[in-house]
N, C-alpha and C positions, 0 to 999 in steps of 0.2 A: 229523572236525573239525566237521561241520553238527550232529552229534550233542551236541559239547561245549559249541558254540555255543547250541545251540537251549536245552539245561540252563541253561547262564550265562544266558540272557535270562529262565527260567521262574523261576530263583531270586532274580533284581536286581526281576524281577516280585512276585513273593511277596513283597517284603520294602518294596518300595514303596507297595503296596497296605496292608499292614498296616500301614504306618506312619503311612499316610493314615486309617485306618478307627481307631490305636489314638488317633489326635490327637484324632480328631471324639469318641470315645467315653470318654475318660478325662479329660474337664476340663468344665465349665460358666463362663460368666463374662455373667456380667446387667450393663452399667453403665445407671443409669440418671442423666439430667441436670436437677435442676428448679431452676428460679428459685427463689431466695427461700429454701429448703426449712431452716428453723429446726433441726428434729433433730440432734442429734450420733447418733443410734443410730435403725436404720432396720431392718424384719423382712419377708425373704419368706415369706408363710404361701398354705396352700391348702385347701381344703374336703375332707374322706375322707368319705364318708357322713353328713354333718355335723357331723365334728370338727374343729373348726380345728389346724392343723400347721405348726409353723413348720420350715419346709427352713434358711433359710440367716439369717444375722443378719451384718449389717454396723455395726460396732461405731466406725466411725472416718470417720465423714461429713464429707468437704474442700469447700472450696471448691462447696457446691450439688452435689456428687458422690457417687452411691451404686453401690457396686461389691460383688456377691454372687460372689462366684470360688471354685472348689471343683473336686477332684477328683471323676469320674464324673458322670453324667447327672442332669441334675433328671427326676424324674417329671414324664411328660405329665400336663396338668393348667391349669386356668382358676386363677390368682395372684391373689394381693394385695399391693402394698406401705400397710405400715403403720407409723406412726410409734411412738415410746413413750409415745403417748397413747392408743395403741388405735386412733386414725383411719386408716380406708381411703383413701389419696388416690390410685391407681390401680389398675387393673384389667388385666390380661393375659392370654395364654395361653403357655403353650412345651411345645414339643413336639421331636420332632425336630429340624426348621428352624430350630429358634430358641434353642439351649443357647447359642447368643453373641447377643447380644444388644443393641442400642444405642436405646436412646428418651431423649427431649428433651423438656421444656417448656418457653417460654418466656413460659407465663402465670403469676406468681405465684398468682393472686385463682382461677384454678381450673387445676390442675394438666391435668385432663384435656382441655378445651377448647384448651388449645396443644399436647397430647402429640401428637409424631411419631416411627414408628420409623425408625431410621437405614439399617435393612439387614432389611428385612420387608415386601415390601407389603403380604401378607394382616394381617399387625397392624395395618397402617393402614386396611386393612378393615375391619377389629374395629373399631376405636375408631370410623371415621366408624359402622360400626352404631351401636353405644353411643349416641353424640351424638345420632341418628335417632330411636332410642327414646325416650329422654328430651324431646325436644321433641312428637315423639307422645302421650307420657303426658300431657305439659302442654296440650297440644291436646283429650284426653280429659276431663280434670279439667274444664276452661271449656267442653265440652261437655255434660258434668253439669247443672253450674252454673246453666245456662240454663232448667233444669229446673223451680228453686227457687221457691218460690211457687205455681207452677202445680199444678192439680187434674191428677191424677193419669193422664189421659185426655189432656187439653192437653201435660202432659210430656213423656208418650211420643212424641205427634205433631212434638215440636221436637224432642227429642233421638233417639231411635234412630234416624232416616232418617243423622245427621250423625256419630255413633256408630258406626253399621254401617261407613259410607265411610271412618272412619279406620281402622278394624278391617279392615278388608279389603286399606288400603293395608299397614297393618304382616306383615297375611299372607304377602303379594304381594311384600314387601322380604325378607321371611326365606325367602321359600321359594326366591326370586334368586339370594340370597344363598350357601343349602346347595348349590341346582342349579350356580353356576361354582365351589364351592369343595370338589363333593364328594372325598372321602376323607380330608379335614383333620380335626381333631381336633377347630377350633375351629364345623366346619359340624354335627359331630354333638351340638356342645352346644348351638347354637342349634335342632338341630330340637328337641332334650328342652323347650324354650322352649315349642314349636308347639301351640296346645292344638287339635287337628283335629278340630274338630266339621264338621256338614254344613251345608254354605252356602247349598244351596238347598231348605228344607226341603218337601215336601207334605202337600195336608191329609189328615187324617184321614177317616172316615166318617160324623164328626162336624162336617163341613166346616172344624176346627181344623186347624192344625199339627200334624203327627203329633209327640207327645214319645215316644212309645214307640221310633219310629224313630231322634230322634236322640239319645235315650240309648245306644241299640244302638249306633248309628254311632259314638260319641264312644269308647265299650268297644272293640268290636271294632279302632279304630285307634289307642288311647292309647300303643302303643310302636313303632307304624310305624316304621322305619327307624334303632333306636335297635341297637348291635351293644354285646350283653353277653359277647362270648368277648375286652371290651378292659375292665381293669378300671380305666382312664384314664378311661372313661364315669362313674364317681362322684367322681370329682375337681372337684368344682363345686360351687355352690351349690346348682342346682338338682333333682339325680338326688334325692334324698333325699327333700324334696317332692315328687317325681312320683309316690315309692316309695308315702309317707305317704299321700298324694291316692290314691292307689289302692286301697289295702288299706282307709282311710277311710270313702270317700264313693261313690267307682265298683263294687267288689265288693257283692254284695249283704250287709247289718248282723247274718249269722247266721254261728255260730263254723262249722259244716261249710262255708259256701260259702268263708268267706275258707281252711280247713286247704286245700281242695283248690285254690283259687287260687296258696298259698305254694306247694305243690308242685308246680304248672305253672312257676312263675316260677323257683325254684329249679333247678327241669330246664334252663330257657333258657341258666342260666350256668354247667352243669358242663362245656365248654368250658375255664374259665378259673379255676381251683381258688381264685384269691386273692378276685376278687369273690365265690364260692360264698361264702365265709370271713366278707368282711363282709356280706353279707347277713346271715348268718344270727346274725351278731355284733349285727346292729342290730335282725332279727326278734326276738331274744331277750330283748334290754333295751328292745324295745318292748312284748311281751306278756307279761314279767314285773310289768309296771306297770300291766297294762288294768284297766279297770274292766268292771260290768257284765257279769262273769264269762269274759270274754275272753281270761282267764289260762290259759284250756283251748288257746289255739294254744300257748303255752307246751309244754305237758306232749306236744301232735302233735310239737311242733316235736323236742323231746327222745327220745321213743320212738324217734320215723322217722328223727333223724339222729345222734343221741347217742349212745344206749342200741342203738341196733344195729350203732355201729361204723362208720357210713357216713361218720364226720364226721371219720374219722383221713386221709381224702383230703386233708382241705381245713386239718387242724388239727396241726401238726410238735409241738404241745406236749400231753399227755394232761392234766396240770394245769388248763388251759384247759377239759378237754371235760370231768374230773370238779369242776368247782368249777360248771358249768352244770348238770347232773345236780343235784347238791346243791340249788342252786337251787332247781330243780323240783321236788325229792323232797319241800321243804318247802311246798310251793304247792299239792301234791298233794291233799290232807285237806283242803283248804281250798277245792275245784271245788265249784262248782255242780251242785246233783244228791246233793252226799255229804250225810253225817250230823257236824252241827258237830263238831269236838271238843270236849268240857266245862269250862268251867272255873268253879272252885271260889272263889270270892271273898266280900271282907267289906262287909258293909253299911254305908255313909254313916252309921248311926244308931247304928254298933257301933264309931266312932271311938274314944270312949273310953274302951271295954275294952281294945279295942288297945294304945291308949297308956299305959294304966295297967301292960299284962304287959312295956313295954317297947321295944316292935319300932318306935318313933322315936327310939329313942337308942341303938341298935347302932352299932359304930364297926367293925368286922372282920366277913368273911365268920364265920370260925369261931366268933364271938361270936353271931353270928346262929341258926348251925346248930344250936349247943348252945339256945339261947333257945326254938327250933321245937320241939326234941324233947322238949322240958319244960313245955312249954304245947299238946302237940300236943290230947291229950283236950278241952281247951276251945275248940280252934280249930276241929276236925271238929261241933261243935254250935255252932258259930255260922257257918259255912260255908253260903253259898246260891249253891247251883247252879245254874249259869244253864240247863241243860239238864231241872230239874225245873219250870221253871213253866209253869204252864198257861197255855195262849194260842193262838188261830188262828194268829195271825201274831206273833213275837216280832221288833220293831226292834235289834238289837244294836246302839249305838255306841261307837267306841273312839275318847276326844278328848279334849285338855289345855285346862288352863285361858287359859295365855299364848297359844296357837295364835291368831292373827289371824283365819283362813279360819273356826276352829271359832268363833268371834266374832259370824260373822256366820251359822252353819249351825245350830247350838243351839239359840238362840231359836227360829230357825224350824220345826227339828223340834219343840218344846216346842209352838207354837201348831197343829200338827200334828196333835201327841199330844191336844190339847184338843180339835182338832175331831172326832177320831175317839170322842172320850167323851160327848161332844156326840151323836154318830151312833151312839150304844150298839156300835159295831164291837169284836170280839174281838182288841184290838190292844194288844200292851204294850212299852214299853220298856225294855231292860237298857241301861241307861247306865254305860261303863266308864270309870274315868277311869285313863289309863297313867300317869302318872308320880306320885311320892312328897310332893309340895310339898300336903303335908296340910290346911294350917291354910288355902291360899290357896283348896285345890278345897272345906274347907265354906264361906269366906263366899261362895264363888260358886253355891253350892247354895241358899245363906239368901240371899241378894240375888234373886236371879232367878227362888227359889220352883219350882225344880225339883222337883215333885211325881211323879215316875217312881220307878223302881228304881235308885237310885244305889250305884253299888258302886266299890270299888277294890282294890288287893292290895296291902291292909296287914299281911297276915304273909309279905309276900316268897315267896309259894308258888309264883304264876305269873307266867312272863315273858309278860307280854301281847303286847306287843312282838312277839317273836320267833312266839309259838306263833300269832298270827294275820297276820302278815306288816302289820306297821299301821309303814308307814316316812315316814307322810306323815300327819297327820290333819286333818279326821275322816274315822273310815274307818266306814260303815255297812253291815252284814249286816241280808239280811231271809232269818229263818227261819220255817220251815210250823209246823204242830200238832205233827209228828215231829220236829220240829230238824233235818228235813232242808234243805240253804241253797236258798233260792231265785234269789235276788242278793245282790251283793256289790260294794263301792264305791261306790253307788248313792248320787245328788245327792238332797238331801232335796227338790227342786223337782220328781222324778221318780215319789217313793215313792209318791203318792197314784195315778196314771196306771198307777203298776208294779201296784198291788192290785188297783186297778182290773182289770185286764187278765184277772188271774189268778181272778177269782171269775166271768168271763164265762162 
């Protein structure tokens, strides 16, 4: 009997419990209440490594009433509500504790300054932060301010003592803050906030401030107490920036320190396969894009986690990991250190032979093909290879004429090019121009007195585009006496400083 009885209770148990754990776990519901609030259609979005996401859309805004309800859990995560204007008019977090949810405002003129939540004190936490900060910053700013005018000696002695003091308090509030709220989701996003540098600095032996030290100091603690086995940590605004700021400005500007940096970083969060996932989802579309030959973590990034297999951990689709390969495979030839690849192009001056065999009035690929193979003998002698001309240093540019940026970067490579003619330097320019709009790139040749090597691909031979990775222009290579590349992307306000360096 005590036997049957004791089953009956373990089974009325079991069945209570899960019914309680499947209630908490299978529904969310946000209402949120604001004065005034104009929208008929209102969106909860959240930051993924700096992708905006909208979770939930409330389509049928009552009476100042916004109600997000949904089966299963919202992702832990710092929120936004935003209207169908794109405007952010609050700020949240939810987590566990918070998949129900009730907040109020009853300020029309600013949303946040009246929000309360109904059933959260740590939200109402959050937001009196928020509010704190904000009047802090404004504190800071007319701190500044007081600056203005004053020589630069005088400044500093009015503002930093007053600057320090508020900087300290904001320290002092956040650091309060994480210490009564540790294990909360919303304590570890405010420590990502924390920039912990060292407070009390000593001098040097130069009786300065040691900077050496508190660069050291600021490095060795930049992720103090941040836990990446939670991939809820980049649900914010701010993980991404901390990411950027890192690999940026704190690692040292050379591609080996940052390849062995990612791969310390990387190790931190194979704990937790999904952040593994976006990291390297962000590392990838960040150093497919560097400048300054940068493109080389790229190709680490692929060997060591692509191409060996190691990234079917972290990656359920193979699509994914061969469409990243490919990537790289084309970015490959195109490293710093290699031998350019050549390309065969016609000269600005040989427009209208071109035009005359045809190849601006092509209307079909296959009209085209046959046009090449028929005119091909007269194309290969008039064909100037960018890889035959003699020069120390060969400037490669790839730029349009309508590009805005190239607008302003042209010119100034051109006054460039003049100075170094000027300074008998062994320096020459291949100016590419990528696209077809023929008649508009010669008056901007004849206008602007482009005196260089001006070429383009008027018999549709080479995709420039493609074979040089040019998805943005202008995009400038500097090659040696070899045509081996030296840089690549390189700002024309750099190239002089760049040559400089390298004849040192």
């Amino acid at each position: 009997m005590k036997k049957a009885l004791f089953l009956l209770f373990m089974f009325c148990l079991y069945f209570s419990l899960n019914a309680q754990s499947s209630k908490v776990a299978t529904n969310y519901e946000i209402n949120i209440q604001l004065k005034n609030y104009k929208d008929t259609v209102a969106y909860l979005n959240y930051y993924e490594f700096g992708n905006k996401i909208t979770a939930a859309t409330c389509h049928g805004v009552k009476n100042d009433r916004i109600i997000f309800k949904g089966k299963g859990k919202l992702k832990t995560g710092l929120y936004s509500l935003h209207g169908k204007d794109k405007k952010s008019y609050l700020d949240f977090f939810i987590d566990e504790s918070t998949q129900k949810l009730e907040l109020k405002s009853d300020d029309s003129e600013n949303y946040l300054k009246g929000v309360v939540a109904l059933n959260s004190k740590l939200e109402n936490d959050f937001f009196t932060y928020i509010k704190y900060s904000i009047k802090q910053n404004i504190a800071l700013k007319e701190i500044c301010a007081l600056g203005k005018g004053l020589a630069k000696k005088d400044s500093l002695a009015v503002v930093s003592p007053k600057f320090k003091s508020v900087m300290n308090d904001i320290y002092n509030y956040e650091e309060n803050f994480i210490n009564q709220n540790k294990g909360t989701y919303i304590a570890a996003v405010i420590n990502l906030k924390i920039d912990r540098t060292l407070r009390d600095i000593p001098n040097a032996s130069n009786g300065r401030p040691d900077s050496l030290l508190v660069k050291k100091y600021y490095r060795n603690h930049y992720w103090d107490n941040v836990n990446f086995k939670d991939d809820a940590i980049c649900r914010n605004q701010f993980f991404v920036g901390k990411v950027n700021n890192y690999f940026d400005n704190i690692v040292p500007f050379d591609i080996d320190s940052v390849t062995v940096e990612i791969d310390k970083f990387i190790n931190k969060t194979k704990a937790n396969p999904r952040l593994t996932k976006l990291l390297l989802d962000h590392l990838v579309n960040k150093y497919e894009l560097a400048s300054m030959g940068f493109d080389k973590v790229l190709i680490h990034l692929v060997d060591t986690y692509f191409k060996s297999g190691k990234a079917t951990l972290f990656y359920k689709d193979q699509s994914e990991i061969d469409r990243i390969i490919k990537r790289a495979e084309k970015i490959r030839p195109l490293q710093v250190g290699k031998i350019a690849p050549d390309l065969a192009m016609i000269k600005a001056t040989d427009r209208d032979k071109i035009a005359q065999m045809g190849f601006e009035n092509v209307k079909t690929s296959d009209d085209l093909t046959k046009l090449f193979y028929s005119k091909q003998k007269e194309l290969n002698n008039m064909y100037l290879k960018m890889n035959s001309i003699q020069a120390k240093y060969l400037i490669v540019a790839f730029w349009d004429v309508d590009c805005s940026h190239c607008k302003t970067e042209i010119p100034k490579l051109l006054n460039l090019y003049h100075e170094f003619q000027k300074e008998n330097k062994d320096v020459k320019v291949f100016s590419v121009y990528v696209y077809h709009e023929v008649d508009k790139y010669m008056k901007y040749i004849n206008d602007n007195k482009l005196d260089w090597i001006n070429v383009y691909d008027g018999a549709y031979n080479n995709n420039v585009v493609d074979k040089y990775e040019v998805r943005t222009t202008p995009v400038i290579y500097i090659l040696d006496e070899n045509k081996v590349i030296k840089v690549k992307k390189i700002p024309v306000d750099k190239i002089k400083p760049f040559l400089f360096d390298l004849e040192k």
